[in-house]
C-alpha positions as CSV (number, residue, x, y, z in Angstrom):
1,X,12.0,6.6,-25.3
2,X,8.9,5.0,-26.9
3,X,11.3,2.2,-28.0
4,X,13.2,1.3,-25.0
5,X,9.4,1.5,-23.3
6,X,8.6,-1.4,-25.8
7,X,11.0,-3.8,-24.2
8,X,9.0,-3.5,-20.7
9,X,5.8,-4.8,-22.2
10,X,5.0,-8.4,-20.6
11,X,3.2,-10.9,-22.5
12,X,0.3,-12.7,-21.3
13,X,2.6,-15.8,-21.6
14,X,5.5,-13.7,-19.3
15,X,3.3,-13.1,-16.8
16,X,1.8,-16.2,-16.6
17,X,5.6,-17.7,-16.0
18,X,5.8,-15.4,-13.2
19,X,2.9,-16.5,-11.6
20,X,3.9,-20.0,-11.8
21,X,7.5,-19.5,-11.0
22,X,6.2,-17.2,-8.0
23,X,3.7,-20.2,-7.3
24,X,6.5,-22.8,-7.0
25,X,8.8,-20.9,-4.8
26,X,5.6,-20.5,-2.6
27,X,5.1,-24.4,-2.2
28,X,8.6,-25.5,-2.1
29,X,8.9,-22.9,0.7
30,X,6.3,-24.7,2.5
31,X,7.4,-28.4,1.9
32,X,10.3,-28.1,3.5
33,X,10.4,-28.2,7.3
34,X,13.4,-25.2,8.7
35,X,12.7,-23.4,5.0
36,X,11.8,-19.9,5.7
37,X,9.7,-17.7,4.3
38,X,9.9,-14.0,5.0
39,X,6.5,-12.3,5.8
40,X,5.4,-9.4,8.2
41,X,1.8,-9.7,10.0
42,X,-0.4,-6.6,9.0
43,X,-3.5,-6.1,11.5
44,X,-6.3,-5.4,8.9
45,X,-10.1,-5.7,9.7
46,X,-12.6,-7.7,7.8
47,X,-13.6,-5.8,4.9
48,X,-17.0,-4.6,4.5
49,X,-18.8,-4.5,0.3
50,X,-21.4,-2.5,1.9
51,X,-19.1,0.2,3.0
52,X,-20.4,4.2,2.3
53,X,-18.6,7.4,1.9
54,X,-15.7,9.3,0.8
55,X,-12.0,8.9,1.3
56,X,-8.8,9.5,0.1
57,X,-6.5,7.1,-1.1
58,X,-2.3,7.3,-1.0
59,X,0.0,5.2,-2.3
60,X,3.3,5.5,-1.7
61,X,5.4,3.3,-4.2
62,X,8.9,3.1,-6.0
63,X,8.3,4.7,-8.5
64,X,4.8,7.4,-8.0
65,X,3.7,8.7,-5.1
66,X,-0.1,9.0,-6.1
67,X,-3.8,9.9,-4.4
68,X,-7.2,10.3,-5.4
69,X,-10.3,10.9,-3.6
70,X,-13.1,8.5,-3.9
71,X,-16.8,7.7,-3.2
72,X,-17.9,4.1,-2.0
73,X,-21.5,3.1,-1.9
74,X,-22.2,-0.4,-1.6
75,X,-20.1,-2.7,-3.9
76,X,-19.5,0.2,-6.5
77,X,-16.6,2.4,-6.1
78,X,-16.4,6.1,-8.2
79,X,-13.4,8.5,-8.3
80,X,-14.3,12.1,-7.1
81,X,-11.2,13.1,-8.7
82,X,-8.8,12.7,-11.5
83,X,-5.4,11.1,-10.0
84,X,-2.7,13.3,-8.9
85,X,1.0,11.6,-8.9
86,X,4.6,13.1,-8.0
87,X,7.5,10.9,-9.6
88,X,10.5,13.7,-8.9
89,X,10.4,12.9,-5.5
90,X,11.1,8.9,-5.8
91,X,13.5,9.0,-8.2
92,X,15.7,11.8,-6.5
93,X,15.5,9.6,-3.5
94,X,17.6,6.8,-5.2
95,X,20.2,9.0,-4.3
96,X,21.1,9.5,-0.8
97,X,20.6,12.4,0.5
98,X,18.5,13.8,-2.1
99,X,15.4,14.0,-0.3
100,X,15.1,14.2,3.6
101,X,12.1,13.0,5.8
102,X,10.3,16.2,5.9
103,X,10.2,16.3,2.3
104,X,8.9,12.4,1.8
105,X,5.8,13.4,3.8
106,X,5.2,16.6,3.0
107,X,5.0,15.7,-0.7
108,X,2.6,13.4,0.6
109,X,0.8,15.6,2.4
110,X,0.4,18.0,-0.3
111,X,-0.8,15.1,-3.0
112,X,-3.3,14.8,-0.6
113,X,-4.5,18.8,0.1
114,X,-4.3,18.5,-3.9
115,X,-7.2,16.2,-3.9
116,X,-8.9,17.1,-0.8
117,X,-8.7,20.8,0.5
118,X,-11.5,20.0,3.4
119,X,-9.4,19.6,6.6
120,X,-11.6,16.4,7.6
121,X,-10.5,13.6,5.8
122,X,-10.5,9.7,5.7
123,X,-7.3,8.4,4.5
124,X,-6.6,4.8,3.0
125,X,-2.6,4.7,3.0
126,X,-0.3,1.7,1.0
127,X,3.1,2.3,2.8
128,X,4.6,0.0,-0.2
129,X,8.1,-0.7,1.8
130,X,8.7,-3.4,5.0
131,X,7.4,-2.3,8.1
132,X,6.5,-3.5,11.9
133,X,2.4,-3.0,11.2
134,X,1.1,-2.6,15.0
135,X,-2.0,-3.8,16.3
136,X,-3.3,-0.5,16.7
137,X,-2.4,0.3,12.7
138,X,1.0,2.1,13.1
139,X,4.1,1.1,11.3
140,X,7.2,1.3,11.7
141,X,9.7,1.0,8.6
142,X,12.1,-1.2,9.5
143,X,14.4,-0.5,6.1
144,X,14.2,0.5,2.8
145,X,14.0,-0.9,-0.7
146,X,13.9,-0.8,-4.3
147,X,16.6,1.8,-4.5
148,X,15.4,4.5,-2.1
149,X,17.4,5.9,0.5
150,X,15.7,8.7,3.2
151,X,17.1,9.8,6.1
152,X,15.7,9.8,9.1
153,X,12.5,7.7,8.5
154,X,13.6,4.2,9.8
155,X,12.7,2.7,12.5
156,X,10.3,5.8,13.1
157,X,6.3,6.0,12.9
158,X,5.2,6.8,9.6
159,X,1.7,7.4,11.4
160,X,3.1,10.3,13.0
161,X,5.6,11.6,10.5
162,X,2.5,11.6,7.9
163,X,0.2,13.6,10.5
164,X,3.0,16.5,11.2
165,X,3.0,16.9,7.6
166,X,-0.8,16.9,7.0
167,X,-1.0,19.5,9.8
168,X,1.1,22.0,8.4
169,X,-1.3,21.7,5.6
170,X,-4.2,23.2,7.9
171,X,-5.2,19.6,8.3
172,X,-5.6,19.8,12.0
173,X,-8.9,18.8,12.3
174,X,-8.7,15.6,10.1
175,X,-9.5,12.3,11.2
176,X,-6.2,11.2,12.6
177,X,-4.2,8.4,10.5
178,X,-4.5,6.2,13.7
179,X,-7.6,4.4,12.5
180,X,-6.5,3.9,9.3
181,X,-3.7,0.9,8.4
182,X,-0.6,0.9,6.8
183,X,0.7,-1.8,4.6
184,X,2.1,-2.6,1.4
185,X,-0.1,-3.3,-1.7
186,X,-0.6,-7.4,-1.5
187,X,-2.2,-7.0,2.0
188,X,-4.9,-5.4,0.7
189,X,-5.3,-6.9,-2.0
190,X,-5.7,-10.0,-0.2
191,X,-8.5,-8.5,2.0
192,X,-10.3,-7.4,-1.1
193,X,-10.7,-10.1,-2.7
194,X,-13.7,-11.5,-0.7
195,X,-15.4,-8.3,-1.9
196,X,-14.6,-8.7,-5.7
197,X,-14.9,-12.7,-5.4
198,X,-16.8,-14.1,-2.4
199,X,-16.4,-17.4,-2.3
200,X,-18.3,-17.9,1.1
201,X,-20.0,-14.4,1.8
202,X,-17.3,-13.3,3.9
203,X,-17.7,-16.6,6.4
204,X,-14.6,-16.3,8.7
205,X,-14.1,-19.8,8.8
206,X,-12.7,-19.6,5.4
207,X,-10.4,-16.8,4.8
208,X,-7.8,-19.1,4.7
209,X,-8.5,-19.4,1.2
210,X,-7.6,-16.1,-0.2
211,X,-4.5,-14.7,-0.6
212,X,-2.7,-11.9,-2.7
213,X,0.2,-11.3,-5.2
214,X,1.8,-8.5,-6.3
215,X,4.2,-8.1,-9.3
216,X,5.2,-4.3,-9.3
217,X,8.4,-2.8,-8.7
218,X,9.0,-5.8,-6.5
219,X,7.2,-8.9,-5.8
220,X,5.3,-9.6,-3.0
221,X,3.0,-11.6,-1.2
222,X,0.1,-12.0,0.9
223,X,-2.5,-14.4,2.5
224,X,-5.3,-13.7,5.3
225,X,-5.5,-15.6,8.3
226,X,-8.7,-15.1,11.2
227,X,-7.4,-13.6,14.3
């Protein structure tokens, strides 16, 4: 195993191909007038780098599912726990019918009672899959990818899918998903980056400027734009 591991190793030279290749298709996509370029809006705040408190983070991937909880006070960030992951569940779910809906998101609801057995909670979510984000924060998954199949789960809410499960973990109290917001991992990072770099102290006349890219189990995209 260690040896065919060895072969997914990336050079700094392989990865900065990617990045260039990736940067190409990006301006040949916008050179030409009728080219199209597939992207879905996700409705995210400004970020704050004074932002206090504890939350819990999920991230639902191809690969993991994975949470922690954390602590946030001012621009520095602390675990609270050690990262808990569940890999079974992806990779049965790259075959159909492996894994329904209830499990998906009771998995994830357990991850998260793992890492947070108080029934108030804040939760920071990365849906990693395309969705319909909604203004309000809701999204819809409009299909699956990177080899996972689950019944039942397109075209629904995952807001409310993930808050059936977390109930039936004694969550009832918690702080309803509804004011948190789902989206895949290059929104956010987009978002953050004014917080790790700030180029103009968060000035809204230039978030134009930043944008985010991904290279994980698939490659994606992201760049901010001021409502």
């Amino acid at each position: 195993m260690e040896v065919d591991l060895q072969k997914l190793n990336l050079t700094l030279e392989q990865l900065l191909d990617i990045r260039n290749t990736l940067y190409q298709k990006i301006l040949e996509g916008l050179a030409v007038h009728g080219q199209e370029i597939k992207a879905l809006p996700a409705y995210l705040r400004r970020p704050s780098n004074t932002l206090p408190g504890d939350a819990v983070v999920l991230d639902v991937g191809g690969t993991n599912i994975r949470a922690a909880r954390l602590r946030c006070q001012g621009s520095n960030a602390e675990l609270l726990t050690n990262p808990v992951a569940d890999r079974e569940t992806m990779q049965q779910a790259k075959t159909p019918g492996q894994v329904n809906a209830h499990q998906f998101f009771a998995t994830q609801a357990a991850l998260i009672a793992q890492v947070c057995p108080e029934p108030m909670i804040k939760l920071g979510y990365c849906f990693s899959y395309p969705t319909e984000i909604k203004p309000d924060g809701d999204a819809l998954l409009l299909k699956w990818a990177k080899g996972v199949s689950i019944d039942n789960v397109v075209g629904t809410s995952v807001r409310e899918q993930l808050q059936a499960a977390l109930c039936e973990k004694g969550k009832q109290g918690c702080e309803t998903p509804s004011a948190q917001r789902y989206c895949s991992e290059s929104p956010r990072w987009c978002m953050a980056c004014p917080g790790v770099y700030p180029l103009h102290r968060f000035d809204r006349r230039h978030w134009n400027e930043y944008g985010g890219i991904l290279s994980g189990t698939a490659h994606s995209q992201a760049r901010s734009q001021r409502a």
